[in-house]
C-alpha positions in Angstrom: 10.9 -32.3 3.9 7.8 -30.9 1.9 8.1 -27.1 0.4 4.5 -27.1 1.3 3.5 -23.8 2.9 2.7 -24.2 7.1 -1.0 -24.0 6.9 -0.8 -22.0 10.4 1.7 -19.5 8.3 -0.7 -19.3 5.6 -3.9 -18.6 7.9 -1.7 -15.5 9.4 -0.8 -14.2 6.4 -4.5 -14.5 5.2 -5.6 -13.0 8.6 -2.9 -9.9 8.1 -4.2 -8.9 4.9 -7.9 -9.0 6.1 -6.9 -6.7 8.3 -5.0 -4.4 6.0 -8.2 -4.6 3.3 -10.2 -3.5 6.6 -7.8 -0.7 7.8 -7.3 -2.1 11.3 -4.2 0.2 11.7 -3.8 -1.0 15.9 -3.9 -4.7 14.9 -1.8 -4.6 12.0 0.5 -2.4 13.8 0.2 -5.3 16.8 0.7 -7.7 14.3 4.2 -6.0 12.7 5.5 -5.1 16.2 5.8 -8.7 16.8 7.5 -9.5 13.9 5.3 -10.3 10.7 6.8 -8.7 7.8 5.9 -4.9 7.1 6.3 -5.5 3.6 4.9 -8.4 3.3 3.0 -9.1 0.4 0.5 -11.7 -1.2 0.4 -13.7 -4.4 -0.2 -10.4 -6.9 2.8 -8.8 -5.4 0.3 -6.6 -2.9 2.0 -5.5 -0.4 -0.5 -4.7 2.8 0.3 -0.9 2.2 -0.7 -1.5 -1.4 -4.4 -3.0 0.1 -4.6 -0.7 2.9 -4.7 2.2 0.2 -6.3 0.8 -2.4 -9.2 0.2 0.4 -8.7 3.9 1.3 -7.4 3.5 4.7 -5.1 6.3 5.6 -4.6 5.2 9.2 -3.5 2.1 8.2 -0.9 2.8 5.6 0.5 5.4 8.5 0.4 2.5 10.5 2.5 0.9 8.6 5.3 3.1 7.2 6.1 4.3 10.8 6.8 0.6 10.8 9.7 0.5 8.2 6.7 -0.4 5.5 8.1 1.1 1.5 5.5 3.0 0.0 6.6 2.4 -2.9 6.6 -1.2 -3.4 5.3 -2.2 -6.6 2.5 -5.2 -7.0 3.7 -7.7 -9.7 1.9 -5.7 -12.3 4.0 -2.7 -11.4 1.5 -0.6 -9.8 2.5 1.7 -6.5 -0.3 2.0 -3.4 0.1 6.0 -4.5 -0.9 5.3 -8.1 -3.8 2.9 -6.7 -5.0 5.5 -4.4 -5.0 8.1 -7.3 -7.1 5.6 -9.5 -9.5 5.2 -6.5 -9.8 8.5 -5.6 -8.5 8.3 -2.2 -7.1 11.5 -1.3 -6.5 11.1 2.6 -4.3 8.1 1.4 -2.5 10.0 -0.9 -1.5 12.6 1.4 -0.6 9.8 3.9 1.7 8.6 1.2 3.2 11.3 0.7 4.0 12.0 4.0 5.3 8.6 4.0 8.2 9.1 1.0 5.9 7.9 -1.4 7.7 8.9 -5.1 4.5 10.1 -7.6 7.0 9.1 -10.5 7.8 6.0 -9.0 6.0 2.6 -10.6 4.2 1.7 -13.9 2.0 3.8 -14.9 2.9 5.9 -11.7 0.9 8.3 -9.7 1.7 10.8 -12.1 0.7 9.2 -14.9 -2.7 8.0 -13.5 -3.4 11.1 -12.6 -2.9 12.5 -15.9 -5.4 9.9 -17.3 -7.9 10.8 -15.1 -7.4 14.6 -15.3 -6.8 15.3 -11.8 -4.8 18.7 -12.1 -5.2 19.2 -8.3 -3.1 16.1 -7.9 -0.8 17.0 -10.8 -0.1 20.3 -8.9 0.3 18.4 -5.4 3.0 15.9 -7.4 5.0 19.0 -9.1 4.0 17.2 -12.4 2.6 19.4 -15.2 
């Protein structure tokens, strides 16, 4: 028995993230309902609320926390989708995030901390962070 990935698994998984990177929030919410992972996550530790955000797809990362997706889930470089979508200047995502559970102190550096660096008081405020 080989510990090779199912090529048919692989093309899914490649497929879902597409979608996520696209913000197709009914087809990823198809795909979830019928069992693929809602946190699953690719080879950096991206989860496909991580890519939804970073793309700036608020729809999408809804989507997907109404399915049981965490928000906070960090990639393998410790990053949060709330502390991408503060680097990328998504605010529609961020308040999706937020809405969603999503922690602002949570990862490395953490939406708090990107947002410092950047100098986005408005955010600061939003987070309770000074």
């Amino acid at each position: 028995m080989s510990d090779a990935p199912d090529p048919e698994v692989v093309e899914l998984a490649s497929r879902v993230f597409d979608l996520a990177r696209r913000g197709d929030a009914e087809a990823l919410a198809a795909y979830v309902d019928a069992g693929v992972p809602a946190n699953l996550t690719n080879d950096n530790g991206d989860s496909l609320v991580m890519l939804a955000a970073y793309h700036g797809h608020a729809g999408a990362v809804t989507a997907l926390l109404a399915r049981g997706a965490d928000a906070d889930r960090p990639n393998d470089r410790g990053q949060t989708p709330l502390a991408g979508a503060v680097f990328k200047g998504e605010d529609e995502v961020i308040r999706a995030l937020l809405d969603g559970g999503a922690d602002p102190a949570a990862g490395t550096p953490s939406a708090v901390d990107t947002a410092r660096m950047f100098g986005k008081a408005d955010l600061l405020e939003l987070f309770g962070a000074r």
